[in-house]
DSSP file (Angstrom, degrees, kcal/mol; ACC not computed):
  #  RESIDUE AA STRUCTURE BP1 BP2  ACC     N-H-->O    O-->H-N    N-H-->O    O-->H-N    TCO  KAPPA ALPHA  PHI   PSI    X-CA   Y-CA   Z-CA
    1    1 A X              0   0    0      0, 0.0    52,-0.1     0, 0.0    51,-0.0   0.000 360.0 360.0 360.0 158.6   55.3   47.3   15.5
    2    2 A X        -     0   0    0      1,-0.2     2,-0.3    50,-0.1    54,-0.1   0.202 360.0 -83.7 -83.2-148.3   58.2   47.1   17.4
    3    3 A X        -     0   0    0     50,-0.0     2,-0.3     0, 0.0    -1,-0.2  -0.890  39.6-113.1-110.7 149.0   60.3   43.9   18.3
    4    4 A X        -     0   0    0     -2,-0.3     3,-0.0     1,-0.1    45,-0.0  -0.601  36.2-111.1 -71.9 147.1   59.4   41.6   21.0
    5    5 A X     >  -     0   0    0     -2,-0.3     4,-2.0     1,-0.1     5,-0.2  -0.153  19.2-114.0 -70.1 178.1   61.8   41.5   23.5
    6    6 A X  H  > S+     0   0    0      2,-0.2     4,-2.5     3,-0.2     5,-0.2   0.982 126.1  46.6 -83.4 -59.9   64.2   38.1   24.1
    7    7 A X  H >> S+     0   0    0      1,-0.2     3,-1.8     2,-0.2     4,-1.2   0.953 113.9  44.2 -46.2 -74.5   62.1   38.0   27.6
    8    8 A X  H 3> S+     0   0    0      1,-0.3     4,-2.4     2,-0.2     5,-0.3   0.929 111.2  51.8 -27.4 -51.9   58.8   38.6   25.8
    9    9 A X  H 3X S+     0   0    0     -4,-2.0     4,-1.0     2,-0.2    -1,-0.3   0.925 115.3  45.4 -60.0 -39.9   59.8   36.0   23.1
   10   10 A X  H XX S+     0   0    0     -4,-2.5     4,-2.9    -3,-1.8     3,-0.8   0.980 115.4  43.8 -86.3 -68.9   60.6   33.3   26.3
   11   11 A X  H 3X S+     0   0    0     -4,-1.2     4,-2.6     1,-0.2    -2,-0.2   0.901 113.2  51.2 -59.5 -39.2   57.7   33.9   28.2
   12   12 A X  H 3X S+     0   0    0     -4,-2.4     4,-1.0    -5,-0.3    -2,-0.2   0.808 113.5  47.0 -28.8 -48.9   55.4   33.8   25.0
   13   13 A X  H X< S+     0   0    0     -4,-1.0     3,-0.5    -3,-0.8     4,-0.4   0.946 112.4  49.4 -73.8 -60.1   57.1   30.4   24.0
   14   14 A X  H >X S+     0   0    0     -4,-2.9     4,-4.2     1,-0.2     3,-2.1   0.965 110.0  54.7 -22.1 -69.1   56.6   29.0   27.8
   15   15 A X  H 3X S+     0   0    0     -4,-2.6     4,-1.8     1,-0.3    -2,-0.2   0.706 111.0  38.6 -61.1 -32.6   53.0   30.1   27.6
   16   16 A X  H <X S+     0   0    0     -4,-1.0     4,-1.2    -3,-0.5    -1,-0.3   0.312 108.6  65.0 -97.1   7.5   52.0   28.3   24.4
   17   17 A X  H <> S+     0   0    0     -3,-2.1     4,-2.3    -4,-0.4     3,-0.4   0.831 114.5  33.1 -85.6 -68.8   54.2   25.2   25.6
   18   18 A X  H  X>S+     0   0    0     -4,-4.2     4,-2.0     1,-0.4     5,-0.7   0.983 110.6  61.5 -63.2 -46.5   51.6   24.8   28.5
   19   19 A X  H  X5S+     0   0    0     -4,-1.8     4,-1.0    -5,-0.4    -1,-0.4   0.750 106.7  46.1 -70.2 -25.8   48.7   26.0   26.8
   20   20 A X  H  X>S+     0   0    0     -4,-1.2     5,-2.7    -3,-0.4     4,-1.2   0.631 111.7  51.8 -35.2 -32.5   49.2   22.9   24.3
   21   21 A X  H ><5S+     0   0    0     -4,-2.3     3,-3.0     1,-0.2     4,-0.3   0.932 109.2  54.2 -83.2 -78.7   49.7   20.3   27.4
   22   22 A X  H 3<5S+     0   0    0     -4,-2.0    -1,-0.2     1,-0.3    -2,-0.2   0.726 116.2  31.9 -61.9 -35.6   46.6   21.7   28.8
   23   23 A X  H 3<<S-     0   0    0     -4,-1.0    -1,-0.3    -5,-0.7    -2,-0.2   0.768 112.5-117.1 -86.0  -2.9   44.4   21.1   25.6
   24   24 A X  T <<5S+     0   0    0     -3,-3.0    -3,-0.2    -4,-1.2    -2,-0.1   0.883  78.5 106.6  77.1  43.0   46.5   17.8   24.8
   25   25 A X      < -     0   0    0     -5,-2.7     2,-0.2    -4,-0.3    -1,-0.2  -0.399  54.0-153.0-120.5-167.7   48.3   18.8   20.9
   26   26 A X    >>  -     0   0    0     -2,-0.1     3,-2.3    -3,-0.1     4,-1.3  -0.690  41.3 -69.6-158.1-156.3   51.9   19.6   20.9
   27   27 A X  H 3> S+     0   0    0      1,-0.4     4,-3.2    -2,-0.2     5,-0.0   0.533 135.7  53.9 -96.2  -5.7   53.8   21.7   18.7
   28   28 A X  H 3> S+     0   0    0      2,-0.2     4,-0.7     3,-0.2    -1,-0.4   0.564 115.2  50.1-102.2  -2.7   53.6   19.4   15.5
   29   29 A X  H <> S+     0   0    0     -3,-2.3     4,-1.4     2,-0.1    -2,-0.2   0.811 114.8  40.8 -28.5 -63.8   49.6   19.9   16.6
   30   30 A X  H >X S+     0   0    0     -4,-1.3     4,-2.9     1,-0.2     3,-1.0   0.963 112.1  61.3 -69.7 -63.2   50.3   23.6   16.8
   31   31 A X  H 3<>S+     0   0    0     -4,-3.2     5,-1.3     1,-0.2    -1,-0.2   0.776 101.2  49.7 -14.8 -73.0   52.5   23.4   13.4
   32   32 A X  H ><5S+     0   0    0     -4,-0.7     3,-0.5     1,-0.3    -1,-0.2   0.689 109.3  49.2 -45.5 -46.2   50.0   22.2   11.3
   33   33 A X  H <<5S+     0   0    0     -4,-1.4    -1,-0.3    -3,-1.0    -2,-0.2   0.853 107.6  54.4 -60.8 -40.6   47.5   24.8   12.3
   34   34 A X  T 3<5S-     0   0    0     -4,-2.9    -2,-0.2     2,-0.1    -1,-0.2   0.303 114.4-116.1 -82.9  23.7   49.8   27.6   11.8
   35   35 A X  T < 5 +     0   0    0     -3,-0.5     2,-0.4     1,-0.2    -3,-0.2   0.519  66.7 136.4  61.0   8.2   50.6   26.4    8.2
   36   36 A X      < -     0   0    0     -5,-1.3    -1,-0.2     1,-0.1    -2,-0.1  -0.833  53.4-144.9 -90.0 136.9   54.5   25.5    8.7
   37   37 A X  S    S+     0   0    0     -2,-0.4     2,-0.2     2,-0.0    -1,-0.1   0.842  83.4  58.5 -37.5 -60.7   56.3   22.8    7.6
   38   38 A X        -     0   0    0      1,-0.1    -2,-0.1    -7,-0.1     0, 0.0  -0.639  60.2-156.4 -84.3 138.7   58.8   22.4   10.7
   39   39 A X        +     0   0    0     -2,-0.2    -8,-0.1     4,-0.1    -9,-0.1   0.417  57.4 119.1 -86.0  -0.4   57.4   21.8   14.6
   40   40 A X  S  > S-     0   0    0      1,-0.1     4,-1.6     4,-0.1     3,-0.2  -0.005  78.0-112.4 -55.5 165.7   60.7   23.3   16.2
   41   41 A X  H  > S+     0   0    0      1,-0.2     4,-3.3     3,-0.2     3,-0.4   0.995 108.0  60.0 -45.7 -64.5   60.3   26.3   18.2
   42   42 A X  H  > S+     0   0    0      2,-0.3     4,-2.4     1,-0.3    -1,-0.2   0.689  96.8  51.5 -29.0 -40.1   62.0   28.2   16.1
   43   43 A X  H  > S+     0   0    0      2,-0.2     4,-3.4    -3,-0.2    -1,-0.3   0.873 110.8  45.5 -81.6 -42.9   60.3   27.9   13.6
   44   44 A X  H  X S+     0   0    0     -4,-1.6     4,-1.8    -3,-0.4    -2,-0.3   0.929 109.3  61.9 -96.9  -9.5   57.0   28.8   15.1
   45   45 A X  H  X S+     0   0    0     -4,-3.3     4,-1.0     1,-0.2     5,-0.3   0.984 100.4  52.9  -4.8 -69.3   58.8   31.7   16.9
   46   46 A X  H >X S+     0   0    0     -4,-2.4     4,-1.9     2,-0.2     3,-1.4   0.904 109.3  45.5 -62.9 -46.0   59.5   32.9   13.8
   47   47 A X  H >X S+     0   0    0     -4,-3.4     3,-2.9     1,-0.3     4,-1.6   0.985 116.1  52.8 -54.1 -71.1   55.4   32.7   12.8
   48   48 A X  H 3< S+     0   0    0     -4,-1.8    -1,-0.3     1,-0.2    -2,-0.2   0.568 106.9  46.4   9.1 -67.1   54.8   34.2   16.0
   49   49 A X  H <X S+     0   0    0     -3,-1.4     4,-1.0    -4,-1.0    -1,-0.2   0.486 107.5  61.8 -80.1 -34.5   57.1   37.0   15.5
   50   50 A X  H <X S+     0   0    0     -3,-2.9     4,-3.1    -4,-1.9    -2,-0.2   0.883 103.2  45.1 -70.9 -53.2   55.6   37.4   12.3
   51   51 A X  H  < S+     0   0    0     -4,-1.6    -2,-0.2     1,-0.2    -1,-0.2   0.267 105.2  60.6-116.8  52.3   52.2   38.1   13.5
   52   52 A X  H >> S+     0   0    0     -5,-0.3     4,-2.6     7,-0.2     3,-0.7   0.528 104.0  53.6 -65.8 -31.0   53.3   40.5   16.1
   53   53 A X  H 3< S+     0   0    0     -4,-1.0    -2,-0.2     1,-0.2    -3,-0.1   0.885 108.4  48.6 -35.9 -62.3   54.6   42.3   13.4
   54   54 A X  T 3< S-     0   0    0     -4,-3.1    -1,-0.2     1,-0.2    -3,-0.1   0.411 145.1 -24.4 -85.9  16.3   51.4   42.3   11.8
   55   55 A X  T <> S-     0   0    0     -3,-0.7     4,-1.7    -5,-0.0     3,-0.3   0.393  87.6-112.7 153.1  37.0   49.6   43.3   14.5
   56   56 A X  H  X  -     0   0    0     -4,-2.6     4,-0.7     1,-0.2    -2,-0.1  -0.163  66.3 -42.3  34.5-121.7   51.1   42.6   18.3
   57   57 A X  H  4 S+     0   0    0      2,-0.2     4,-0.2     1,-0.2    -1,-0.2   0.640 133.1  63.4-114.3  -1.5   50.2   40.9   20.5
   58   58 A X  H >> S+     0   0    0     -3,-0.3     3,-1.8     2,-0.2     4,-1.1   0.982 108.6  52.6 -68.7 -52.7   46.5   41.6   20.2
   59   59 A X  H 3< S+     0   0    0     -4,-1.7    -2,-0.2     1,-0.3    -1,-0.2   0.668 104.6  53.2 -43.0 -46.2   47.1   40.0   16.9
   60   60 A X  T 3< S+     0   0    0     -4,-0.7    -1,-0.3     1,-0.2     4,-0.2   0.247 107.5  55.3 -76.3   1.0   49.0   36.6   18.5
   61   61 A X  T <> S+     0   0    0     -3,-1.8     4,-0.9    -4,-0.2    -2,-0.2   0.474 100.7  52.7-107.3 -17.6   46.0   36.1   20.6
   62   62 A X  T  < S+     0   0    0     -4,-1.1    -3,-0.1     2,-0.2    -2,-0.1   0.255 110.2  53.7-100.2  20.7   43.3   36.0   17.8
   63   63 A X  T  > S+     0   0    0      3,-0.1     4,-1.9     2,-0.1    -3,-0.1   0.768 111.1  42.1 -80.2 -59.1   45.4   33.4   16.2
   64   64 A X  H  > S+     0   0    0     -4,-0.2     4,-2.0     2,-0.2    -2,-0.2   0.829 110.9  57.0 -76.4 -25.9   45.5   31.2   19.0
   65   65 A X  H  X S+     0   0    0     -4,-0.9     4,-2.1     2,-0.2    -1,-0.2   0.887 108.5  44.3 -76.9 -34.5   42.3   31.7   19.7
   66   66 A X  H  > S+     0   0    0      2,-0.2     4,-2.7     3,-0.1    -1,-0.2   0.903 109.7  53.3 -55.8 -43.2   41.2   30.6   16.5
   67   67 A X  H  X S+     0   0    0     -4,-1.9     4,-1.4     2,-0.2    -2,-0.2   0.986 113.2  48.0 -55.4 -65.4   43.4   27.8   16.6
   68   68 A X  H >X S+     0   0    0     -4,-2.0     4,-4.5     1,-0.2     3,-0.6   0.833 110.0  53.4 -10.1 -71.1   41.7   26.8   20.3
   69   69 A X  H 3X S+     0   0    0     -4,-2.1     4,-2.7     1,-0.2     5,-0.4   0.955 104.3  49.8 -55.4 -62.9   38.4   27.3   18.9
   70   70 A X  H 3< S+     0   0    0     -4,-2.7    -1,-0.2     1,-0.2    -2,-0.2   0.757 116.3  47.2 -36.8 -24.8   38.9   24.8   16.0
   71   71 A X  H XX S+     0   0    0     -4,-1.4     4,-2.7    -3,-0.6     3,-0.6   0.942 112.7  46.4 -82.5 -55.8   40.3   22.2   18.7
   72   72 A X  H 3X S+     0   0    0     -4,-4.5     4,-2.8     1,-0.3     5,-0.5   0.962 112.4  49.1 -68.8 -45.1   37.4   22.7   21.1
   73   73 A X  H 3X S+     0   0    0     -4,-2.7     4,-1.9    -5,-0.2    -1,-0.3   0.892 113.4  47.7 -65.0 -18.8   34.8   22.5   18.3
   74   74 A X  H <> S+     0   0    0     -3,-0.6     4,-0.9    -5,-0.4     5,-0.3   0.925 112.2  52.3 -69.7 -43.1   36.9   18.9   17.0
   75   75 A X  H  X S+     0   0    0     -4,-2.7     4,-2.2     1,-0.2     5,-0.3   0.947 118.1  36.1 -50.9 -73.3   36.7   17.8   20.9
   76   76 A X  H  X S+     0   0    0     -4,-2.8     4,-1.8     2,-0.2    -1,-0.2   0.752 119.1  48.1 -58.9 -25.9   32.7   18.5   20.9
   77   77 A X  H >X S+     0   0    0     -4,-1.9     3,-3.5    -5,-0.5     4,-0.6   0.893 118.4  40.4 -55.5 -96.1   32.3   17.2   17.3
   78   78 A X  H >X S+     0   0    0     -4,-0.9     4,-3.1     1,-0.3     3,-0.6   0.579 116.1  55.2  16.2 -68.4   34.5   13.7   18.2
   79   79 A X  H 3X S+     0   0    0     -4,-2.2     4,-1.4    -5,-0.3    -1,-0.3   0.947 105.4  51.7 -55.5 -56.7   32.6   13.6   21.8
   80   80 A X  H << S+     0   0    0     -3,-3.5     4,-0.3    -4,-1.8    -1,-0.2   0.657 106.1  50.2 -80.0   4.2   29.3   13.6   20.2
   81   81 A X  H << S+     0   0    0     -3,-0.6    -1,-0.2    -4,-0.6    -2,-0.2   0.918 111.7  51.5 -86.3 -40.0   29.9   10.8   17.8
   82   82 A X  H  < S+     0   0    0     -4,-3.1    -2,-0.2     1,-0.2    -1,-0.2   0.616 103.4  52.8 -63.6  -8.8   31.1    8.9   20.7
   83   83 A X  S  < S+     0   0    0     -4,-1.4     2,-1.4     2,-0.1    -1,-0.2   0.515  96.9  94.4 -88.5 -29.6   27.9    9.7   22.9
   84   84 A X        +     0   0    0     -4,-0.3     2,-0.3     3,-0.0    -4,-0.0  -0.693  48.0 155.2 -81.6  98.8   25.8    8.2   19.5
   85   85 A X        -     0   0    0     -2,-1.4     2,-0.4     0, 0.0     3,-0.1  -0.880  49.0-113.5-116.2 179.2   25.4    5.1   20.2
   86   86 A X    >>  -     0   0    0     -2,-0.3     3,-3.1     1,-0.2     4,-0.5  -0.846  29.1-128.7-111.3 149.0   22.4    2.8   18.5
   87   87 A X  H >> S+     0   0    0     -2,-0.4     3,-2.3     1,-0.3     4,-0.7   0.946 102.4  64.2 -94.0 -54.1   20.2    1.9   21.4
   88   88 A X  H 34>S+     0   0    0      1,-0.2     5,-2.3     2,-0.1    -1,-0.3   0.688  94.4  57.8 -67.8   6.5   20.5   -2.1   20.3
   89   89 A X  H <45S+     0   0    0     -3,-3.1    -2,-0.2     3,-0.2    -1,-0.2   0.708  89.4  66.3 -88.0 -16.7   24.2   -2.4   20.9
   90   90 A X  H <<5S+     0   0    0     -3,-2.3    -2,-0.1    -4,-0.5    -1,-0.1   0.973 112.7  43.2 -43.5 -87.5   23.5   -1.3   24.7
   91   91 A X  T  <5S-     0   0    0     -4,-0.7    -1,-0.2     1,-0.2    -2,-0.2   0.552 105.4-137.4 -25.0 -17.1   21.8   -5.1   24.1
   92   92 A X  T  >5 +     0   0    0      1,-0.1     4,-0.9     3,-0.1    -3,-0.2   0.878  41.0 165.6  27.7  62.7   24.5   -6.3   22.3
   93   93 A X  H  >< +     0   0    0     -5,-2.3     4,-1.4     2,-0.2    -1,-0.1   0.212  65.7  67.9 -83.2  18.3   22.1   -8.0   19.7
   94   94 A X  H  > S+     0   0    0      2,-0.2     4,-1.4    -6,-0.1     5,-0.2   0.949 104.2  45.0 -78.4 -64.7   24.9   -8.6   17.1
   95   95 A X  H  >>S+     0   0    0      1,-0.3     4,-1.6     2,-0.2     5,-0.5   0.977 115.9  42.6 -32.7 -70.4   26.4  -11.1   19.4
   96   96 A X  H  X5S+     0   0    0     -4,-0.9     4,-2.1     1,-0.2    -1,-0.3   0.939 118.3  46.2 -54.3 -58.8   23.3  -12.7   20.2
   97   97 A X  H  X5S+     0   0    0     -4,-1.4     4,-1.8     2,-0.2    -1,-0.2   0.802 113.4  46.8 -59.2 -16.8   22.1  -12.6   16.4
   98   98 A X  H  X5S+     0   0    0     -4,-1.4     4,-1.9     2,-0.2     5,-0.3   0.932 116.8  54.2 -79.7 -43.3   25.8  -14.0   15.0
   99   99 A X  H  X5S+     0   0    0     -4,-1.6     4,-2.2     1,-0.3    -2,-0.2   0.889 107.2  43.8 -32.5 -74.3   25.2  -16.6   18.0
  100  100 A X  H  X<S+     0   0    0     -4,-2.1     4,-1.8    -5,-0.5     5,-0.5   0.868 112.5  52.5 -67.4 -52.3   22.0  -17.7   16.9
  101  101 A X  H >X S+     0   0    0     -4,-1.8     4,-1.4     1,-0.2     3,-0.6   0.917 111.5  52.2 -42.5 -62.6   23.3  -18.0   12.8
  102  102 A X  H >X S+     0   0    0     -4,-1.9     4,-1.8     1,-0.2     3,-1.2   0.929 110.6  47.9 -24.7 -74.7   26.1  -20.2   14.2
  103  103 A X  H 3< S+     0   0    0     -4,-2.2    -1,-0.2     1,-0.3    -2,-0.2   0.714 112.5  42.2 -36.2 -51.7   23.6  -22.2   15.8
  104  104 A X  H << S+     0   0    0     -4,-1.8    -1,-0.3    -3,-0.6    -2,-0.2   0.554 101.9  73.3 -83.2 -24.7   21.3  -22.7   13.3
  105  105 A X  H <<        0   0    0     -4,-1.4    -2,-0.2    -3,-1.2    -1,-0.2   0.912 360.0 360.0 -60.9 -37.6   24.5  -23.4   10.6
  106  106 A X     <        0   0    0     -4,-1.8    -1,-0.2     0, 0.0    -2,-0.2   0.609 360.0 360.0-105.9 360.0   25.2  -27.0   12.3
């Protein structure tokens, strides 16, 4: 594959800047997924760079899109645990039962 160009490389860098503020990670988010130690830019340029190499840019979009997917399935995982809730805390009959122990203590 060839090289990206210094323009390519800038808009590329832009573009995954925003797309993290839109899902809410940043780049020591991004880091983690792409298996590097350091969160600079640079550094994940260089991964980047790496799989354009191994396959353009077709190649840098099923990356991120795996990385995406892992995120969206954590949101929906995360979401549904918060949506479980146990029907008798709506009632808030801990309260009322620690009340009533208290009560019965004196």
């Amino acid at each position: 594959m060839s090289r990206l160009s210094q323009q390519e490389e800038k808009e590329l860098i832009n573009f995954i800047k925003i797309w993290l503020k839109s899902h809410g990670y940043n780049q020591k988010d991004l880091a983690n997924k792409l298996n590097i130690k350091s969160s600079r830019t640079s550094e994940i340029t260089k991964k980047i760079k790496e799989f354009y190499r191994k396959g353009g840019v077709f190649n840098i979009a099923k990356n991120l899109i795996k990385i995406e997917q892992t995120w969206l399935n954590n949101i929906h995982t995360n979401s549904k645990k918060e949506n479980e809730t146990h029907p008798y805390n709506q009632l808030d009959i801990d309260s009322l039962v620690n009340q009533i122990k208290k009560d019965s203590d004196k």
